[in-house]
C-alpha positions in Angstrom: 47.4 -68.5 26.9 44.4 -70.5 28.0 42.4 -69.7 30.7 41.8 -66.8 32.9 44.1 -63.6 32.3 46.3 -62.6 35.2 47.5 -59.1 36.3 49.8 -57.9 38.7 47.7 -55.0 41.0 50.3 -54.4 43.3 53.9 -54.8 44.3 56.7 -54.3 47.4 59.5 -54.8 48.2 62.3 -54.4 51.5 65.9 -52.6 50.2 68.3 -56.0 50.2 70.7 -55.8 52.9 74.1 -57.6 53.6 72.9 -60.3 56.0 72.3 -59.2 59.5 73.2 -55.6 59.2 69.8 -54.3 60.0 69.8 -55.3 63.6 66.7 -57.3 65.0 65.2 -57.8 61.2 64.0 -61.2 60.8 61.6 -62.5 58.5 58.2 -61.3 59.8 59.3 -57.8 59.5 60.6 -58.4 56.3 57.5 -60.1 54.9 55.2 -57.5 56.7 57.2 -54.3 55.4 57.3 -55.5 51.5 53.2 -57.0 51.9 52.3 -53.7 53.5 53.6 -51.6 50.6 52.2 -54.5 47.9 48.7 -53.9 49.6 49.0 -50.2 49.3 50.3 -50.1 45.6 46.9 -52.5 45.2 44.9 -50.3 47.1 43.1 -53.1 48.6 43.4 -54.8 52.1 44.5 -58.2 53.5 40.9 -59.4 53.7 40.6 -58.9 49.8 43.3 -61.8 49.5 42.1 -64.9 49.4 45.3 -66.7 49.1 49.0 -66.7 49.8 51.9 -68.3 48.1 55.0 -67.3 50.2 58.6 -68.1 48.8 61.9 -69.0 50.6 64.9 -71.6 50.8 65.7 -71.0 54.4 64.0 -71.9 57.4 61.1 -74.0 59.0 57.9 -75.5 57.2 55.5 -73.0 57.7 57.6 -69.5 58.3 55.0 -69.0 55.3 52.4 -68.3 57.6 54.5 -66.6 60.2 54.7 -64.4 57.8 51.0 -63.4 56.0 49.7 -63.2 60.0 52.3 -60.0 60.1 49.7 -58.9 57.3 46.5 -60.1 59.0 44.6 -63.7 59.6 41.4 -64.2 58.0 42.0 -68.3 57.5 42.8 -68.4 53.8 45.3 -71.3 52.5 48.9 -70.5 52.3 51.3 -72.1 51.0 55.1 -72.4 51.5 57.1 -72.6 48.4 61.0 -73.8 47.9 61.8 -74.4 44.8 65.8 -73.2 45.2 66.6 -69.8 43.6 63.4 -69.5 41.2 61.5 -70.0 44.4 59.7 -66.0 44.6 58.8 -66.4 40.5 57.7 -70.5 41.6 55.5 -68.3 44.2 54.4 -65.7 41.4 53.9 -68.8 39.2 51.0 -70.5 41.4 49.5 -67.5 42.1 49.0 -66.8 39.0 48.0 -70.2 38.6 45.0 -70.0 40.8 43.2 -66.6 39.0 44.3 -68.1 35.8 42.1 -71.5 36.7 39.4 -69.3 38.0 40.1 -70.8 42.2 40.8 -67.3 43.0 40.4 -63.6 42.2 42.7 -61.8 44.8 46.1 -63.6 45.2 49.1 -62.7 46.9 53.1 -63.8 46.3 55.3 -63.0 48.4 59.2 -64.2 49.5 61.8 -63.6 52.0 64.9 -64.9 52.7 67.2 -64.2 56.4 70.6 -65.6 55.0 74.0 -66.3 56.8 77.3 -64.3 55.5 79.3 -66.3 52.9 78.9 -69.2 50.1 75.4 -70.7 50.5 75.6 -73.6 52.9 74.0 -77.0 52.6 71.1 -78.4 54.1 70.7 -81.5 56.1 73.4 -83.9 56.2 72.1 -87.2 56.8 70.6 -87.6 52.7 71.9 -86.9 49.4 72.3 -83.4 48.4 69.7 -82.6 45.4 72.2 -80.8 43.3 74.5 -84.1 43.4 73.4 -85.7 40.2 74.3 -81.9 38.5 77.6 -81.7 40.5 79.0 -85.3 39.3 77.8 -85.3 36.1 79.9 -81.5 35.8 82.6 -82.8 37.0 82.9 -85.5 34.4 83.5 -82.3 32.2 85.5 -79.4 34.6 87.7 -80.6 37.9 85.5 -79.9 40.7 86.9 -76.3 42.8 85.2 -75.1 46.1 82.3 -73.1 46.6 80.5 -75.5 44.1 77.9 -72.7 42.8 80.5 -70.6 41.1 82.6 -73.7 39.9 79.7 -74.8 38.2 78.8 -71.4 36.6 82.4 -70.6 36.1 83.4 -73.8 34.3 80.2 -73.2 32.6 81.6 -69.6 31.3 85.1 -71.4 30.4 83.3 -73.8 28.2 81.7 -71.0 26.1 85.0 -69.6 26.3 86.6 -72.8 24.7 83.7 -73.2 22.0 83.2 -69.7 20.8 85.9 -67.7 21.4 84.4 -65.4 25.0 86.6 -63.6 26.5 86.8 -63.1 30.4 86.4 -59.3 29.7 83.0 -60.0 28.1 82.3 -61.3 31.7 83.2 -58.5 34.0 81.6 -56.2 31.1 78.6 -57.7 32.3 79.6 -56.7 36.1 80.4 -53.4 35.2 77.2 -52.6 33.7 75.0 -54.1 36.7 76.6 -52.3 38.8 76.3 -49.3 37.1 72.3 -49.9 36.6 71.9 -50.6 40.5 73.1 -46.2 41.3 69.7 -45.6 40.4 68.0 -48.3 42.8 66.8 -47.3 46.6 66.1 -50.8 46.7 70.1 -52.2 46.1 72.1 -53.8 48.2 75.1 -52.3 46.7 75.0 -49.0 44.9 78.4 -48.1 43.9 79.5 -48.0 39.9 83.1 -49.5 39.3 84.8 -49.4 36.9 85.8 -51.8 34.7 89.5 -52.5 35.5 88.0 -52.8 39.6 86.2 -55.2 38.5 88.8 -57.3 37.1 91.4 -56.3 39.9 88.6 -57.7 42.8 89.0 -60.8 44.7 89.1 -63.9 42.7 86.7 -66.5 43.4 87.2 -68.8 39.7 90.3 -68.1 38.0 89.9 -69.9 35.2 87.6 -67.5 33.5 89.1 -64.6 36.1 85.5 -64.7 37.6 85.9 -62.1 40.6 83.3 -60.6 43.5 81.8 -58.2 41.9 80.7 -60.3 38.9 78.5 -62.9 41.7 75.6 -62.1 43.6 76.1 -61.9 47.1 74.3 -63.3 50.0 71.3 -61.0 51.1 68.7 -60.7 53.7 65.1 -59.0 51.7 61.2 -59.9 50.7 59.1 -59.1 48.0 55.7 -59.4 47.1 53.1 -59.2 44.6 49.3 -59.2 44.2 47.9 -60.5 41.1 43.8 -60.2 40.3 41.7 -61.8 37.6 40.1 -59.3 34.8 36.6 -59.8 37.2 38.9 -57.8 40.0 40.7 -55.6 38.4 36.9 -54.7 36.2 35.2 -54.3 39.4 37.9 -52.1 41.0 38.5 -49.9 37.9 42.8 -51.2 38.2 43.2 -51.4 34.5 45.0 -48.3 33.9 47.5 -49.3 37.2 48.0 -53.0 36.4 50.1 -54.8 34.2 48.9 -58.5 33.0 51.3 -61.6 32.5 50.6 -62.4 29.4 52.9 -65.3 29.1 54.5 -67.5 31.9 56.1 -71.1 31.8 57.9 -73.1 34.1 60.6 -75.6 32.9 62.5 -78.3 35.5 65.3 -80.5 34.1 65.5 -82.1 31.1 67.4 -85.6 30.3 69.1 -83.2 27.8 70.6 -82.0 31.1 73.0 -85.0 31.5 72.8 -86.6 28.3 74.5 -83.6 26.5 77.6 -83.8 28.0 77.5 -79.9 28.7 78.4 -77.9 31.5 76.0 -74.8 29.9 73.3 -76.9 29.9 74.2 -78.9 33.6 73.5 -75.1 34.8 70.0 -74.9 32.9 70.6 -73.1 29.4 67.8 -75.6 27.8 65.5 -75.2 30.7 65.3 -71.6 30.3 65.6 -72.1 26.2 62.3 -74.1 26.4 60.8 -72.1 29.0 61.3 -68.9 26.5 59.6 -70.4 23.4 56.5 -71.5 25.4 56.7 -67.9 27.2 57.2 -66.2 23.5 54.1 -68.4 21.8 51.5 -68.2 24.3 52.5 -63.7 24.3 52.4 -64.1 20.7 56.0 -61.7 20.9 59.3 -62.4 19.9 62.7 -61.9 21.5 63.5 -58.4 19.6 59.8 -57.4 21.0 61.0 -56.7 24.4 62.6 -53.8 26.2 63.2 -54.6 29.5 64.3 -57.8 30.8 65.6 -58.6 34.7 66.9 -62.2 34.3 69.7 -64.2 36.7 72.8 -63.1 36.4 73.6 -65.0 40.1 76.9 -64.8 38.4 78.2 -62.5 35.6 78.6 -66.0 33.0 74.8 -66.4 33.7 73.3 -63.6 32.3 75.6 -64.3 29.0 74.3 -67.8 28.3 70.8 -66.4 29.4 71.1 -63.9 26.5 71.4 -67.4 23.9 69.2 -69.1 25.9 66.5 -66.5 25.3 67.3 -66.2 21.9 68.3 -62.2 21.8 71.5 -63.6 20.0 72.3 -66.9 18.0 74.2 -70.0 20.3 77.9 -68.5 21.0 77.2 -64.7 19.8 76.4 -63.4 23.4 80.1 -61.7 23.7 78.6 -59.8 20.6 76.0 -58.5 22.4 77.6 -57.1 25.4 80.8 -55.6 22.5 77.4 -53.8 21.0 76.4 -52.5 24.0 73.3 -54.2 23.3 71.9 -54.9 26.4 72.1 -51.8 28.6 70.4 -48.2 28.1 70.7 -47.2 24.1 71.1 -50.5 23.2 68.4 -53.1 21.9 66.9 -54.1 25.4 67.6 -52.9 28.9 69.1 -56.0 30.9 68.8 -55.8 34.6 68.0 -52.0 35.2 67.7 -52.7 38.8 71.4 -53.7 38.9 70.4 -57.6 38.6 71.5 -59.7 41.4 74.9 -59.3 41.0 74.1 -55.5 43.0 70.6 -55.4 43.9 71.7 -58.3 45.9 70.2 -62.3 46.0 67.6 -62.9 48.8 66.9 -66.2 47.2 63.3 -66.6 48.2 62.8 -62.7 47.2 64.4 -62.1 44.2 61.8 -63.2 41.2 59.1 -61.1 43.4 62.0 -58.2 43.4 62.4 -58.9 39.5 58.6 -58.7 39.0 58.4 -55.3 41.0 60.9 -53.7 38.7 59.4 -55.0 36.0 56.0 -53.4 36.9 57.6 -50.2 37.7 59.0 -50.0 34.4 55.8 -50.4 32.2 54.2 -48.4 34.7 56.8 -45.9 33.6 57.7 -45.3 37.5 61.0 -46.2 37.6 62.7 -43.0 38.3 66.3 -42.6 36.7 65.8 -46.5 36.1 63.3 -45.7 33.8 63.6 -47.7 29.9 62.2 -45.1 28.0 58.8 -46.5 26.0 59.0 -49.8 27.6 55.9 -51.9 26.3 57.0 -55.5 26.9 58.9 -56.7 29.5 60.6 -60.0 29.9 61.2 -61.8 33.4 63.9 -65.0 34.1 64.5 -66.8 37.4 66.8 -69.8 37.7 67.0 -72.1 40.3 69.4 -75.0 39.9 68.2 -78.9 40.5 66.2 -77.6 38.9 63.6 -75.0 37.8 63.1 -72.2 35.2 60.2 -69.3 35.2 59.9 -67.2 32.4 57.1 -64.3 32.4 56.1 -61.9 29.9 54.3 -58.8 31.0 52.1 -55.5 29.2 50.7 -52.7 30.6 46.8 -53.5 31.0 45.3 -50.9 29.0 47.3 -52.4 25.9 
C-alpha cells in the first residue's frame, strides 16, 4: 500500500446498552469515556492529537466537536463523519488517511451513536430518502414488507436460498454462534448463549426465510475510538511492540452492478464488499485463508453468510458449507465475530467499525481474555453501510 504506514496505538470503547437504559448518558459522556480509555491504551494525551474524525448517523452537524471538547480543546480540525452504518470504519478510514498522506502523525477516530428503541427511523421528510433507488429497484425482485432493513436483507437471504439451496437453519446457525461468542464480552449488549431451537422459536420479524430477533442487531446506544500514528510516532515513542498496523484498507460505494444485476444480494452490497476485499487482500499481499480473525456485519444473521462469499472464504453459494463445517467459529478455519458481532454486542451505528477495530486489536495483541483466537496473526475487518459504502481493513501486529 502506497504511502505512509498506519498503526492503531490505542483503542476504547463504552459497553453497548439498550437505548436509554443508562440514565442521563448522552453522547458526550459516551464519546469522553471510550476517548479517555483510547488515550490511555495510547499512553499519550489529547494535546498529542492533532486531528479528529468523529463518526455518527444521529444528531446535529457538529455533535463531532461536542464530543473531542469532553477530551480537551487545543483547536485541531475535526471532522464529523455519516456515512450510514460503515460510518465509525468511514472515520477509521480518513484517519488513517491523513498519517498515510503524511498531514498528520497523531490521529484520532472515534464514534457514537444515542439511538431511539425500535426499527431505525427515517430522516427528514421533505426530500427523497437515499436508500430509495435500493428500495425500488429490490422490490422489482421481492414484494416490499415493513421494517425495510430486514426486508431487504431477508429477501436477500431468500434469494440465496432459491439459487443454492440455504436453508433458514444455516441462518439462525449463524445467530446461535454470535451469541454464544458475545458470553465472553464485558463490552456486549446482550450476553446470554441460546440455544439453537430459541433462536428459531423467537419473534419473527421475516418469515419467509424464518428470520427471528435474535438473528438482527438491535438498536444500541455506545462509542468507540481509536488512535492511529505514523511509523515517525510510534519510532519516537518506542509503540511498536503495543501497536498493530493496517496494512490494507479500501473503501468501496455502489457500483452500477448494484442495479444492473437484477439481484437483491448485490442491492444489499455483496459486490461492494467483494471489490473492497480484493483491493484490501492485494495491497496486504494475504489471501482469504491467511486470516484468523475477522469481525464483519452480520446487522442481520443472512449478512454475515453472503459476507463469507463476498470475502471469498468460500466459493458464490457455498457459505451454508461453511457454517455445516463449523468453519467460522473457535476450531474452525477463522474466528468470525468473537465479540458476538452486532447481532449481540449490539449496533451503535456510528460506533460499531471503531468497536470492530478494538476487538480486533485486542486479539493480535493477544488480550482478548476468553475471546482470545489462539495465534491470531492476521486479522480481517468489514463494515457495511447501505446507500452505500464498504470498508475493509487488514491488520498485523507491528513487530511482524
Amino acid at each position: 500500500m502506497s504511502g505512509n504506514r498506519v498503526f492503531v496505538i490505542g483503542v476504547g470503547m463504552t459497553k453497548f446498552e439498550k437505548p436509554g437504559r443508562k440514565e442521563g448518558w448522552d453522547y458526550p459522556a459516551m464519546a469522553k469515556e471510550s476517548g479517555t480509555r483510547a488515550l490511555e491504551d495510547a499512553g499519550i494525551t489529547f494535546d498529542q492529537i492533532e486531528e479528529a474524525h468523529v463518526g455518527y448517523v444521529y444528531g446535529d452537524s457538529t455533535c463531532g466537536q461536542r464530543a473531542v471538547y469532553e477530551l480537551g480543546m487545543t483547536g485541531i480540525p475535526i471532522t464529523n463523519v455519516n456515512n450510514n452504518c460503515s460510518t465509525g470504519s468511514t472515520a477509521l478510514y480518513l484517519a488513517a488517511r491523513s498519517i498515510r498522506g503524511g498531514l498528520a502523525d497523531c490521529v484520532l477516530a472515534l464514534g457514537f451513536e444515542k439511538m431511539q428503541p425500535g426499527s431505525l427511523a427515517g430522516g427528514a421528510q421533505d426530500r427523497e430518502q437515499p436508500l430509495m433507488r435500493h428500495i425500488a429497484a429490490e422490490s422489482e425482485l421481492f414484494e416490499f414488507a415493513f421494517p425495510a432493513a430486514p426486508w431487504m436483507f431477508g429477501a436477500a437471504g431468500l434469494e440465496h436460498m432459491q439459487r443454492y439451496g440455504t436453508t433458514a437453519e444455516h441462518f439462525a446457525k449463524i445467530g446461535e454462534k454470535n451469541h454464544r461468542h458475545s458470553i465472553n464480552n464485558p463490552y456486549a449488549q446482550f450476553q446470554d448463549e441460546y440455544s439453537l431451537d430459541e433462536i428459531k422459536a423467537a419473534k419473527m420479524i421475516y418469515e419467509p426465510i424464518e428470520l427471528t430477533r435474535l438473528q438482527c442487531s438491535p438498536t444500541s446506544d455506545g462509542s468507540g475510538a481509536v488512535v492511529l500514528a505514523s511509523e515517525r510516532f510510534v519510532d519516537e515513542h518506542d509503540l511498536a511492540a503495543h501497536a498493530v498496523e493496517i496494512v490494507g484498507q479500501a473503501m468501496v460505494t455502489d457500483l452500477e452492478t448494484t442495479f444492473t444485476d437484477k439481484s437483491a444480494i448485490t442491492i444489499v452490497g455483496a459486490d461492494m464488499t467483494r471489490h473492497a476485499a480484493r483491493k484490501v487482500y492485494e495491497q496486504a499481499e494475504i489471501e482469504p485463508a491467511d486470516v484468523d480473525v475477522i469481525e464483519l456485519h452480520d446487522c442481520f444473521s443472512v449478512n454475515e453468510l453472503l459476507t463469507y462469499e463476498a470475502l471469498g472464504l468460500c466459493g458464490e453459494g457455498d457459505g451454508g458449507k461453511l457454517i455445516d463445517g463449523a468453519e467460522t467459529t473457535y476450531g474452525g478455519t477463522w474466528v468470525v465475530n468473537p465479540s458476538g458481532g452486532l447481532i449481540s454486542k449490539g449496533h451503535p451505528l456510528g460506533a460499531t467499525g471503531l468497536a470492530q477495530a478494538s476487538e480486533l486489536t485486542w486479539q493480535l495483541r493477544g488480550t482478548a481474555d476468553k475471546r482470545q483466537v489462539e495465534g491470531a496473526k492476521i486479522a480481517l475487518q468489514h463494515n457495511i453501510g447501505l446507500g452505500g459504502a464498504v470498508v475493509v481493513t487488514a491488520y498485523r501486529p507491528a513487530d511482524r
